[in-house]
N, C-alpha and C positions, 0 to 999 in steps of 0.2 A: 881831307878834301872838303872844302865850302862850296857851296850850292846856295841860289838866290832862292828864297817861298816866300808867295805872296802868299797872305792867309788871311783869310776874311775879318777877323777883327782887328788884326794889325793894316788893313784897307783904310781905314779911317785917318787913322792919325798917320799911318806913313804918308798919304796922300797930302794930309797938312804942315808935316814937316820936313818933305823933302826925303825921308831916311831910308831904308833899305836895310835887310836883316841879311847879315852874314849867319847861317845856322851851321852847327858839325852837323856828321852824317849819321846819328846815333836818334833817330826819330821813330816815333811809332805813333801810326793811325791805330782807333777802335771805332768801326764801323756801327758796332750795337750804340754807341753814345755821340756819335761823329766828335771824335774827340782827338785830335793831334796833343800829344806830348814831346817836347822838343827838349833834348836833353842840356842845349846852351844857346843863345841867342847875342850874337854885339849887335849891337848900334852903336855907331861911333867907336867911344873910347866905354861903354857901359858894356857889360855881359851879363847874363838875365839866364840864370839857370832853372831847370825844370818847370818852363813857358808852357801852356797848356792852354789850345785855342780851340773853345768850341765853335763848330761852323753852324752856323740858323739852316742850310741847304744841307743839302750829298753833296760830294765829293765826286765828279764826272768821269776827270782823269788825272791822271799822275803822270810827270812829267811832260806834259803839253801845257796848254792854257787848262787854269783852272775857273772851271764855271760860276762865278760869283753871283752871276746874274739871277737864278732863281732866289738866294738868301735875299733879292728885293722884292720878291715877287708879293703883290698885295689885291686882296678884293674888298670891298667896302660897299656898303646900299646908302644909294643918295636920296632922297625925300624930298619932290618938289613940290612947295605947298601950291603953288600958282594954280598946278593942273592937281594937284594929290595923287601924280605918281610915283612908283617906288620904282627903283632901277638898281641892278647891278654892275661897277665900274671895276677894271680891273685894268693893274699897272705893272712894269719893273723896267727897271732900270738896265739897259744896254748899250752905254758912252762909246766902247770900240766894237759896235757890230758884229759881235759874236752871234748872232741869232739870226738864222735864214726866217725860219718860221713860228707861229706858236697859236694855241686856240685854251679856251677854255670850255666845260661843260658842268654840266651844275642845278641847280633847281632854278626853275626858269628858261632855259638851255636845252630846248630840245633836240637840239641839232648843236654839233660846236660851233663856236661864235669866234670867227678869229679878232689878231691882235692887228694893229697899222703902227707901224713905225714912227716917230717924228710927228706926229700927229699935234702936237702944240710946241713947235720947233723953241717960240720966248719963254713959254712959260715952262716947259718941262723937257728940254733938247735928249735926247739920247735915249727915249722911252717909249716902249711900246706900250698904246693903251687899245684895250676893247671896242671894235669896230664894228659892228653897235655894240652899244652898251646893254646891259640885258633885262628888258623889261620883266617887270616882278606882277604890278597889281597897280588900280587905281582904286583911291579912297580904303581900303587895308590891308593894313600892316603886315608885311609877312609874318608867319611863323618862325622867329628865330631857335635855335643856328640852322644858318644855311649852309653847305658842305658843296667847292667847288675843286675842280682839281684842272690845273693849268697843264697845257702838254708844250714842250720847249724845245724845236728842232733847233740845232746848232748847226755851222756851216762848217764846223768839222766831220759831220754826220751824225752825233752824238744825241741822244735826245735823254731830257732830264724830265720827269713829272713832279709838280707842287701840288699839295694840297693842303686848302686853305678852308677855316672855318669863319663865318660874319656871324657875329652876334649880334649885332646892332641896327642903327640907320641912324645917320648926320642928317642934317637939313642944307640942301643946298644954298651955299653963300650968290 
């Protein structure tokens, strides 16, 4: 029996090439390393034995939609010299609207800070960003790493948590 898996690092380039993985059913997840081993894989006319995909997220569910959307999930401190303040931005990526809800909290964050949808529809369509963004300090620099953990309701009911480290700050373009 064949079964269709989308799998987070084959997202990319299936996505670019049109392809679709026919897998056997002889597959094993390991949650300690989020790690899929997949005992045969075609594309096309190729087969692609002992495939082994690490996912960047968790794994939500099995056999529903799989939650790809936190392996985008990102925070970054942006620096703007104009005022010299620092701020915390936070994004990912959700093209088919999987995500009812989602907030972040974090240093700076004293309360959770939620996400907005579509917030820059041309420049960035299908992503939730930080609504506000989460002010840090003016004139200095945070203490890096900064430690935030994203919380990510799904409109399946499911809810996944990210956690994410900034060790840095970009200067606003």
């Amino acid at each position: 029996m064949k079964r269709k898996v989308l799998a987070l690092s084959f997202m990319v380039w299936m996505a670019a090439t049109n392809a679709t993985a026919d897998v056997l059913e002889v597959d094993t997840y390991d949650p300690a390393t989020n790690r899929l081993t997949i005992r045969a894989v075609q594309i096309g006319d190729a087969v692609y034995t002992d495939v082994v995909v690490t996912f960047a997220g968790s794994v939500v569910s099995v056999g529903g939609a799989l939650h790809a959307v936190a392996a985008s999930a990102d925070a970054f401190c942006v620096y703007f010299p104009d005022n010299g303040q620092y701020y915390i931005e936070s994004a990912f990526d959700d093209p088919t609207g999987l995500v009812s809800s989602a907030t972040i909290t974090g240093s700076g964050a004293s309360t959770p800070v939620s996400y907005a949808y579509n917030m820059y529809p041309d420049a960035h369509p299908g992503e939730w960003w930080t609504n506000p963004n989460i002010y840090l300090s003016t004139g200095t620099q945070p203490a890096f790493p900064l430690n935030y953990s994203i919380s990510i309701l799904f409109r399946d009911g499911t809810t996944q948590v990210v956690n994410l480290e900034v060790g840095n700050c970009e200067v606003a373009q």
